[in-house]
N, C-alpha and C positions, 0 to 999 in steps of 0.2 A: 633210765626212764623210757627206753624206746624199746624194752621188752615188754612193757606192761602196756603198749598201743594195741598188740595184736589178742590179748586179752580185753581189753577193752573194748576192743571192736567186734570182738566174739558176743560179748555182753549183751552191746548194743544193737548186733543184729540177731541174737536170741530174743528181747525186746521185743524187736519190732514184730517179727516172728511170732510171736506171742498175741498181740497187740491187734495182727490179722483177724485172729482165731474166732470163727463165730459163739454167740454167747450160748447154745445150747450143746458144744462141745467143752465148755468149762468146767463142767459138772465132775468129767473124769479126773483135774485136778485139785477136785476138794480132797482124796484121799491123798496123803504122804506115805511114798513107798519106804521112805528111813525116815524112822523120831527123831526129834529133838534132839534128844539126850544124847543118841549118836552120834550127831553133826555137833555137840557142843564139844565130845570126847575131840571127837577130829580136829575139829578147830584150835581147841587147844594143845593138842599134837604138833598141829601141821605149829602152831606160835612160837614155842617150845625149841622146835627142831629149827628155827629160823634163827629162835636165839643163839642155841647152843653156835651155829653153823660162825657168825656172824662174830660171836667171840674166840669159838678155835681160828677163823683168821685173821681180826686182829693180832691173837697172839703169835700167832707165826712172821704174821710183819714187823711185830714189835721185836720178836727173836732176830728173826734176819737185821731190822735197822740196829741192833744192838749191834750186832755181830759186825756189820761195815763200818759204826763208828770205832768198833775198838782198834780194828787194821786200820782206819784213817789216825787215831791217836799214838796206832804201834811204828805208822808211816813217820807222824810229827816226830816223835820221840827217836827216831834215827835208830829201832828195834829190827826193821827188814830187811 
């Protein structure tokens, strides 16, 4: 949780930042320099690769805890 603070406070002081800006400098933010469609592609990328990421380490933990129970059951079994 304490990596997403200093995002956050990026956020929030972009906001405010923003928030300053007089109203007849707004005008340059009615054009978007990337579509939609771009930042939807991206988005869903960037979700995608969190998943993937998220699952290959679960599975590597679940490899590993396998792997320590079978030495603690090779332990029990008087195999070492």
């Amino acid at each position: 949780m304490t990596r997403f603070l200093p995002a956050c406070a990026a956020f929030l002081w972009s906001a405010l930042a923003l928030a300053d800006v007089p109203p007849d400098d707004l005008n340059r933010f009615k054009e978007e320099p990337v579509s939609g469609g771009l930042l939807l592609i991206v988005a869903y990328f960037v979700m995608w690769a969190a998943l993937a990421a998220f699952v290959a380490r679960t599975a590597m933990k679940q490899s590993k805890l396998e792997s320590e129970l079978r030495a603690l059951e090779d332990k029990l079994d008087g195999k070492s």
